[in-house]
C-alpha positions as CSV (number, residue, x, y, z in Angstrom):
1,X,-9.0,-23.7,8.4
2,X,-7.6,-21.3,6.4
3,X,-8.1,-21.2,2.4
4,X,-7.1,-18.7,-0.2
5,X,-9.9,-17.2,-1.9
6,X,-10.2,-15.6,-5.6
7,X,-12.7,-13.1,-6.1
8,X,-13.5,-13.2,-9.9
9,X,-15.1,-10.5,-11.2
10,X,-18.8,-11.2,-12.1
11,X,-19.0,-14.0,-10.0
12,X,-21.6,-13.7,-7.0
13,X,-20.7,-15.8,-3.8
14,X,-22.8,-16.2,-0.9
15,X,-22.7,-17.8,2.4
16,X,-26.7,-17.6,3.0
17,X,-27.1,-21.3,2.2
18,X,-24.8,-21.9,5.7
19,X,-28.2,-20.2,7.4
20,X,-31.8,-21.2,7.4
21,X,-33.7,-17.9,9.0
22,X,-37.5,-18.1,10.5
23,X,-39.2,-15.2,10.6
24,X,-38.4,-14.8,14.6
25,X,-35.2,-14.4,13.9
26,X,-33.6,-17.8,14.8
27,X,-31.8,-19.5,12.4
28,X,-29.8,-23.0,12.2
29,X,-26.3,-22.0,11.1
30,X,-23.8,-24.6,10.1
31,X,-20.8,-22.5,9.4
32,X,-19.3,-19.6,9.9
33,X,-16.9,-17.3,7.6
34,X,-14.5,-14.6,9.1
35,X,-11.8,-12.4,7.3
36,X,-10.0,-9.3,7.6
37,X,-8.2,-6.5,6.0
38,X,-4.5,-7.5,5.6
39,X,-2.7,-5.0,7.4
40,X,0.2,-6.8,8.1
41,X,1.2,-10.3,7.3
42,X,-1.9,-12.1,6.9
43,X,-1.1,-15.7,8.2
44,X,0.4,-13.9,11.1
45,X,-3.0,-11.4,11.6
46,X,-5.1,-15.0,11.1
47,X,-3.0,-16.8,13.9
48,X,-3.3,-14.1,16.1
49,X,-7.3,-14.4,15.9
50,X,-8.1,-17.8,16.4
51,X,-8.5,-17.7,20.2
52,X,-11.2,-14.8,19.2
53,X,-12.4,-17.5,16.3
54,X,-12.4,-20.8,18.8
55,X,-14.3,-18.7,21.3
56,X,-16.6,-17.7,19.2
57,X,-16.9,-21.0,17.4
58,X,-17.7,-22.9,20.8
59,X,-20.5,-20.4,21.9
60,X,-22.2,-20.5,18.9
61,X,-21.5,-24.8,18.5
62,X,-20.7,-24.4,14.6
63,X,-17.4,-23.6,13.2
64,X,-15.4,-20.7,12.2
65,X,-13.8,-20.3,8.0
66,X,-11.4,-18.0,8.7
67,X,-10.6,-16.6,5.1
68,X,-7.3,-15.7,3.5
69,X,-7.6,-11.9,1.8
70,X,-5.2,-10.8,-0.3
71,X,-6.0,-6.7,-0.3
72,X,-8.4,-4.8,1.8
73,X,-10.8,-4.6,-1.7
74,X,-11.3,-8.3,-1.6
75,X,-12.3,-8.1,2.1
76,X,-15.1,-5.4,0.9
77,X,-15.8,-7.7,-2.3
78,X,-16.6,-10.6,0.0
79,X,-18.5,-8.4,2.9
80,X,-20.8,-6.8,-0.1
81,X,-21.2,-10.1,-2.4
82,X,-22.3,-12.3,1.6
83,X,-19.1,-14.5,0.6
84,X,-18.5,-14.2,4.4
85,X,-20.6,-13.4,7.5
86,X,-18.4,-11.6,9.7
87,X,-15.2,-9.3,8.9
88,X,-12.7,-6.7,9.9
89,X,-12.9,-3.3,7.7
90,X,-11.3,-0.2,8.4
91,X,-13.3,2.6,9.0
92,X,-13.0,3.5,5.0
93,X,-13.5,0.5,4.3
94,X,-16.8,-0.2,5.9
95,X,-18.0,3.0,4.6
96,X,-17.1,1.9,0.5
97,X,-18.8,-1.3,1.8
98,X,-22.3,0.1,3.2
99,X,-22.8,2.6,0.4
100,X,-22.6,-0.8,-1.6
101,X,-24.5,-2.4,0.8
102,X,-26.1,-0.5,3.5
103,X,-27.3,-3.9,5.1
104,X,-24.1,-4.5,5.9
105,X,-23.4,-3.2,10.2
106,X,-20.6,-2.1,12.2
107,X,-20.7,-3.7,15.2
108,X,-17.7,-3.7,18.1
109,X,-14.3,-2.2,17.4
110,X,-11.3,-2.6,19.5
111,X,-10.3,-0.7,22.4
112,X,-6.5,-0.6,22.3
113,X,-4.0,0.2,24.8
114,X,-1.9,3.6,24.9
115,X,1.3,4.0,22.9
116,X,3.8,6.8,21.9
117,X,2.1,7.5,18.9
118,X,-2.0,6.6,19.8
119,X,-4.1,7.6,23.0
120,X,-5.7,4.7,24.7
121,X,-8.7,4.1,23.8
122,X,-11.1,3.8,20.5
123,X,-9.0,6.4,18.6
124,X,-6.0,6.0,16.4
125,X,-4.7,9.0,13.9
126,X,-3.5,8.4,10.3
127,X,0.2,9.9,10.7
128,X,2.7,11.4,7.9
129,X,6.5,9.7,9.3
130,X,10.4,10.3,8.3
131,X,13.3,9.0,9.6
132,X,14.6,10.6,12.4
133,X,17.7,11.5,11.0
134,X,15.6,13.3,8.0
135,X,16.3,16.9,7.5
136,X,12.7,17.5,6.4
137,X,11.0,19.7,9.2
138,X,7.5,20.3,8.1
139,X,5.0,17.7,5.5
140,X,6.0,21.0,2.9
141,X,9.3,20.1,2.4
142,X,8.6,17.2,0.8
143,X,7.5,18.8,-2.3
144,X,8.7,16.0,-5.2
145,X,9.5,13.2,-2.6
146,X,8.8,9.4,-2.8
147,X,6.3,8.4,-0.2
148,X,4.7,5.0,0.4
149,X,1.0,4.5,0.8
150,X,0.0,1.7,2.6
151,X,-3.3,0.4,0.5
152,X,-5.9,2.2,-2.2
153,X,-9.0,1.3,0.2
154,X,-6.6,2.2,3.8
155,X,-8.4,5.1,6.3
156,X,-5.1,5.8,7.5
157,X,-3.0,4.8,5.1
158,X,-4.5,6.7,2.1
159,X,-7.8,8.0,1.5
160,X,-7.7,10.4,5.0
161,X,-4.4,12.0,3.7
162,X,-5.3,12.6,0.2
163,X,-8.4,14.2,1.6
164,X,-6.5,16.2,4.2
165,X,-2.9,16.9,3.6
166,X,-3.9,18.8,0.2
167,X,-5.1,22.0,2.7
168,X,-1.6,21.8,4.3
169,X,0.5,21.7,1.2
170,X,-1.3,23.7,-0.4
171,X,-1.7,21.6,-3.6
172,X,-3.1,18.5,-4.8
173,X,-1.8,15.2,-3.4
174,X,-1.3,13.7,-6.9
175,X,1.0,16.6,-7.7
176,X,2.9,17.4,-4.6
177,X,4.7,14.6,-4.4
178,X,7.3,13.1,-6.9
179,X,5.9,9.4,-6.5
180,X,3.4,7.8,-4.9
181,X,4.2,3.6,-4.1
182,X,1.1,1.5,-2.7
183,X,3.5,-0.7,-0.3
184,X,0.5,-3.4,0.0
185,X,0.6,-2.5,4.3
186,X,1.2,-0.6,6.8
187,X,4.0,-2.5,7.8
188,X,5.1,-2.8,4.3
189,X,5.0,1.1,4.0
190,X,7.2,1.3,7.8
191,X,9.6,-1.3,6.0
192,X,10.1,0.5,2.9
193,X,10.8,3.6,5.4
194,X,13.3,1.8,7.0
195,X,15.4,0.6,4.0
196,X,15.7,4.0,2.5
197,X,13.2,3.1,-0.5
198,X,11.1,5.8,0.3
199,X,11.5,9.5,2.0
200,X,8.1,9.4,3.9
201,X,5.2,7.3,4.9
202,X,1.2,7.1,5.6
203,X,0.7,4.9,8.1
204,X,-1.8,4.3,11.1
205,X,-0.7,5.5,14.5
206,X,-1.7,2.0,15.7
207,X,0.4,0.0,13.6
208,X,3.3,2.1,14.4
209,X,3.1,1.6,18.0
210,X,3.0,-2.1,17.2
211,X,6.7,-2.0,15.6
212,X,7.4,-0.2,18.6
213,X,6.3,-3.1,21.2
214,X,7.9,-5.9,19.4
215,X,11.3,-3.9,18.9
216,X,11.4,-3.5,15.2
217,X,12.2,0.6,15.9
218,X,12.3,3.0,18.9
219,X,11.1,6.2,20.1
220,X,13.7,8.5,17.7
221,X,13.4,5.9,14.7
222,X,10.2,7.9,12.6
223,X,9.1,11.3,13.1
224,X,5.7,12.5,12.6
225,X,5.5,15.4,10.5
226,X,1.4,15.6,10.3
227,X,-1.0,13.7,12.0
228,X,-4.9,13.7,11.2
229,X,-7.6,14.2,13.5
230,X,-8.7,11.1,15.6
231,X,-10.5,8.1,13.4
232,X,-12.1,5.4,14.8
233,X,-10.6,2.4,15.1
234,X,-11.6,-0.8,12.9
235,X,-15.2,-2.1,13.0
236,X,-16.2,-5.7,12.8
237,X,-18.5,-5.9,10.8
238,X,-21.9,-8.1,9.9
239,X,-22.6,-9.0,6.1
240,X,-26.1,-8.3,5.4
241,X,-29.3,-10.8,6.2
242,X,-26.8,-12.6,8.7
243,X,-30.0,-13.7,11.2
244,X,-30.5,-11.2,14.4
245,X,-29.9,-14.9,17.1
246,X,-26.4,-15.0,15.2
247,X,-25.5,-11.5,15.4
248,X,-26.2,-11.4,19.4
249,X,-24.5,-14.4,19.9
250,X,-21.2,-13.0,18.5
251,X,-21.7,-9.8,19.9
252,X,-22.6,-11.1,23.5
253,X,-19.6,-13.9,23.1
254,X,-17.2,-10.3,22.1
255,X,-18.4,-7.8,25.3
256,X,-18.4,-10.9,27.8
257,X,-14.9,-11.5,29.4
258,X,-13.2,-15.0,29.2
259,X,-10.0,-16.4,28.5
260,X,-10.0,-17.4,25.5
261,X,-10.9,-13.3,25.1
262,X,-8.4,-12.1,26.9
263,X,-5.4,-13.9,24.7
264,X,-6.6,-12.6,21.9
265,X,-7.2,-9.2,23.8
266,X,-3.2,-9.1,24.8
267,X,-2.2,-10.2,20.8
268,X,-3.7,-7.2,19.8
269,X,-2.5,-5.1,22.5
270,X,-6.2,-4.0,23.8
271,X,-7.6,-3.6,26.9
272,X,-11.1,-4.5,25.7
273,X,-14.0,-4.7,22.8
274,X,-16.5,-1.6,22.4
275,X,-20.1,-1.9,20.9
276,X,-20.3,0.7,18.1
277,X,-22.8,1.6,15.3
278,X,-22.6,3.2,11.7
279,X,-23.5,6.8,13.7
280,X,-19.5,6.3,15.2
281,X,-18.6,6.5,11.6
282,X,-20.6,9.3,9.9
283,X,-18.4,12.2,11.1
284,X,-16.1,10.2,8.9
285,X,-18.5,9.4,5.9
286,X,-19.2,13.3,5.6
287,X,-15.3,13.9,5.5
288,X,-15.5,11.0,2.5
């Protein structure tokens, strides 16, 4: 089931009453809630999980609230506040979310496939695009240009290249460029790229490669005027106090290969599910 959720300011929301803990550990759960950071259409991200969801809703014998988020700040509202139990942050993300919260754990992150813009594996890069008929050469000649950001809490899609592209510019990011238009998405970001809205955009290497696969643009379509060094891709994520029985359940039911796995494996175009920690993050954390 899906529901739209409203995080009010002030108000505290927690999902702790769905577990009873012992003190070995074990707990009786009768629910579990999952969200994620809207990246690209929601509904469409939310369909493409539920194999992932009924899989791990018919290991664990309880089921599976997967939650509606309208920004990625609501998905770290709801991760910090224990509105949900499990959720998928980018790496920023996660980081915002455990210096709130440092209960809160990374746990797995996706292993996705190789692409014209991303090396296989647990790496993606945030990447500066133009068209490919732009006459801009270099990320300097687009000194008083429109750009579109994808979200305010995005790795990729924000906070890496207003920490980075200053040193390449050679000025501050909030004066460089002429404006500055949160397109709500990556795919939002590519789209306003597309229709001319925009002269350049900050997007994730990942996401690009995805509009790639389905057709929406070829090889020549964007060019890639910077990219950043190699982030790690998104963590899953536990909310804090979720019971140690529940967190190795989902984890074994994530690393162990089935069917209902693989599907939702090939929707996201990965060739598998890592274990990671917060340590795969701190390289990241210092750049913060």
């Amino acid at each position: 089931m899906v529901r739209m959720v409203a995080f009010l300011i002030g108000v505290f929301i927690t999902s702790c009453l769905a577990a009873s803990e012992t003190p070995e550990g074990e707990c009786k759960l009768t629910e579990l809630t999952f969200t994620l950071i809207p990246k690209k259409n929601i509904d469409e991200q939310l369909r493409e999980y539920r194999p992932l969801m009924a899989h791990i809703s018919e290991g664990l014998g309880v089921p599976v609230e997967m939650v509606r988020a309208s920004s990625y700040e609501s998905v770290i509202d709801s991760v910090v506040s224990g509105a949900v139990d499990v959720a998928v942050l980018g790496p920023a993300g996660y980081l915002i979310a455990h210096r709130r919260n440092p209960g809160i754990d990374a746990f797995a992150s996706l292993a996705v496939e190789a692409g014209h813009f991303t090396p296989a594996g647990s790496f993606y890069h945030s990447i500066l695009i133009v068209s490919g008929h732009s006459e801009v050469d270099t990320a300097v000649d687009l000194r008083g240009a429109r750009i579109a950001l994808s979200d305010p809490s995005s790795t990729s899609g924000a906070l890496i290249p207003k920490t980075l592209l200053p040193e390449v510019i050679g000025a501050p990011f909030d004066r460089f460029f002429g404006a500055q238009v949160f397109a709500g998405g990556h795919d939002k970001a590519m789209d306003a790229l597309l229709a001319g809205q925009v002269d350049a955009a900050f997007v994730s290497s990942a996401r690009a490669d995805e509009y790639l696969k389905r057709g929406i643009i070829s090889r020549d379509t964007f060019r890639v005027l910077w990219q950043s060094p190699p982030l790690h891709y998104d963590p899953f994520v536990f909310r804090s106090g979720l019971c140690h029985s529940v967190r190795q359940g989902i984890i074994d039911l994530m690393t162990t290969p089935s069917g209902r796995l693989q599907d939702f494996l090939e929707s996201q175009h990965a060739s598998g599910i890592t274990r990671v920690t917060h340590e795969d993050y701190r390289a990241l954390d210092r750049l913060m």
